[in-house]
N, C-alpha and C positions, 0 to 999 in steps of 0.2 A: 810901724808898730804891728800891725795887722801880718805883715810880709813875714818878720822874723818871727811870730807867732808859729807861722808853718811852717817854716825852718826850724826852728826847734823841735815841733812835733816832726817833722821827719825826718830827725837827727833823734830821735828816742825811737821809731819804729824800728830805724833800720838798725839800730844796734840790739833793738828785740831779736831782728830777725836773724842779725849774727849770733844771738848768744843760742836761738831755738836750733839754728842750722849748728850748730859747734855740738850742742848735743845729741842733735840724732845722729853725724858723724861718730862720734862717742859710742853709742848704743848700737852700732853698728860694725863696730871694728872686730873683725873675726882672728885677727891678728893681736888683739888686747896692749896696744899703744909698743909689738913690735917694727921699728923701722928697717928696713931692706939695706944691705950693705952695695945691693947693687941699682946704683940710677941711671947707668948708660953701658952702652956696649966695652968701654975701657975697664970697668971696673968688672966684667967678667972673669972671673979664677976658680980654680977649685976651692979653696976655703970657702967663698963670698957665697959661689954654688952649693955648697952641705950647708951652711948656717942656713940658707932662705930655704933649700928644702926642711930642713930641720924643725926651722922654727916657725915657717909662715904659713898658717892654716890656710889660708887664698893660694899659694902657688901647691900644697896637698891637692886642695878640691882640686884645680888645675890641671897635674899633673893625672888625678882619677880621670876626669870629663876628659881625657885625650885617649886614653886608653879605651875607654869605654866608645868613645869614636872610631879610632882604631879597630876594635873590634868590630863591629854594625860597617864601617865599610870593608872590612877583608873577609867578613864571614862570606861566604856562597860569592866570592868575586869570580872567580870561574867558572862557575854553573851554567850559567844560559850562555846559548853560543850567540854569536859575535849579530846584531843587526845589519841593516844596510848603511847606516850613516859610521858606524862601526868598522866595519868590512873598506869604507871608502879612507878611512882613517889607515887601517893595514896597508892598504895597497901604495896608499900616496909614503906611508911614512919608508917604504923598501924603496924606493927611490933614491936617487942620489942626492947631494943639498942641491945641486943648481934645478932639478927636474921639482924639488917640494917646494922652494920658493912660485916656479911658476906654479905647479898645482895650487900652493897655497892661498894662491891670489885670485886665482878662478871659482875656489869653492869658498872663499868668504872664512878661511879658515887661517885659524894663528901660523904662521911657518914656526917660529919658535917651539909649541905645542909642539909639529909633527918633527921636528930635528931632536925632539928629547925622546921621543916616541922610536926614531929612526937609530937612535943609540941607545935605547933599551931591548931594542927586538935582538940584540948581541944575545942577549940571556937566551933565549928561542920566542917562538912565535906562538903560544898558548892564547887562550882569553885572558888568562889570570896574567901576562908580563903583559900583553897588550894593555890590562886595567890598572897597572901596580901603581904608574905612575900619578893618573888623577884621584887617584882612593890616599897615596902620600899624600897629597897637595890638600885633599880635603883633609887630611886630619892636622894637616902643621894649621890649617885654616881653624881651629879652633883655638889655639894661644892667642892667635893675631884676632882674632874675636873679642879674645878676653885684654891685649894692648891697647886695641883700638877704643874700646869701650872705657878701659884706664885709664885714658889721657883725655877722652873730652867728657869724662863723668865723674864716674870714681871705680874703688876696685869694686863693689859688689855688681855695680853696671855691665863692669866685665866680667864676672862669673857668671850673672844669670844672661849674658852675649855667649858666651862660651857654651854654657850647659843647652840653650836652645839650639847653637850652631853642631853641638856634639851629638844631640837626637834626633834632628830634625829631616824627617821622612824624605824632604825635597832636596835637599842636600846630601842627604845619604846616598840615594836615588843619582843622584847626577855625578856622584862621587866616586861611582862604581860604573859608570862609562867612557870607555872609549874615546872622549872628546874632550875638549880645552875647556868646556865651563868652569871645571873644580880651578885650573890654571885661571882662567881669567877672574874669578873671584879672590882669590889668593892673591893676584900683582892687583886688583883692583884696590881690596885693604891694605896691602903692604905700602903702597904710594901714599896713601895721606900718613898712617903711621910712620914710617922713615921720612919723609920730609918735616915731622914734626920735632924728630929730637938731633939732638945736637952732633 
């Protein structure tokens, strides 16, 4: 008697808590109960593409916070000349692939990183092509901010994931160097997101 007494009582809480959780859901939809035509990478098209820009205020903010990333890392990416860790990055990436593997493995550094590096330097050898490629990787690094945060929260988890990753001093800062951090951030969240969806 006593037993299902509390079974009952936690059988009305928890449906308290789904009906309290279903509303702030609700109070929170930025999207006003529209659904996405797109839930995985197949259902990519251009229709499916203008309807969610169109109509979905989360992939608007979205696509703002990228730009605005965008910017803050390409502003003054050329500006300061090249450091020493910088400079070691030029040097290894003019090499050949067989001579960047071994460097790569000597300095504790990605070979992958310097072999995208090694066929960017095609454009010429400036600070600004040396940087173009981690300042890219940091800014794709803000959608994958806002997926990541999608799938194990919800979408507004991912916007304000995104709008911190889109401003955020330390990230901008390493965004616009020389080096594989912005790369290893970017495969670090891409790995749990792609093995999550189908």
């Amino acid at each position: 008697m006593v037993n299902s007494y509390w079974v009952l009582i936690m059988k009305k809480t928890d449906g308290q808590k789904a009906h309290k959780k279903s509303e702030q859901i609700g109070e929170c939809d930025l999207d006003k109960g529209y659904v996405s035509p797109v839930h995985s990478f197949r259902d990519l098209s251009i229709k499916n593409l203008h309807s969610l820009i169109i109509s979905s205020r989360y992939i608007q903010i979205l696509i703002l916070l990228t730009l605005t990333g965008l910017f803050l890392r390409i502003y003054n990416l050329g500006y300061n000349s090249l450091w020493l860790d910088e400079a070691t990055t030029y040097f290894t990436s003019i090499q050949s692939f067989g001579e960047i593997w071994q460097s790569g493995i000597s300095q504790f550094s990605p070979p992958l990183f310097l072999w995208v590096e090694h066929g960017i330097l095609i454009l010429g050898n400036s600070e600004f092509i040396l940087r173009i490629i981690p300042a890219l990787l940091g800014v794709l690094t803000i959608p994958l901010f806002y997926l990541v945060g999608k799938e194990f929260c919800d979408r507004n988890a991912g916007l304000i994931a995104a709008a911190a990753c889109s401003v955020s001093p330390f990230l901008i800062f390493y965004s616009q160097e020389a080096r594989a951090y912005a790369m290893l951030l970017f495969l670090w969240l891409w790995q749990p997101y792609s093995s999550l969806k189908p």
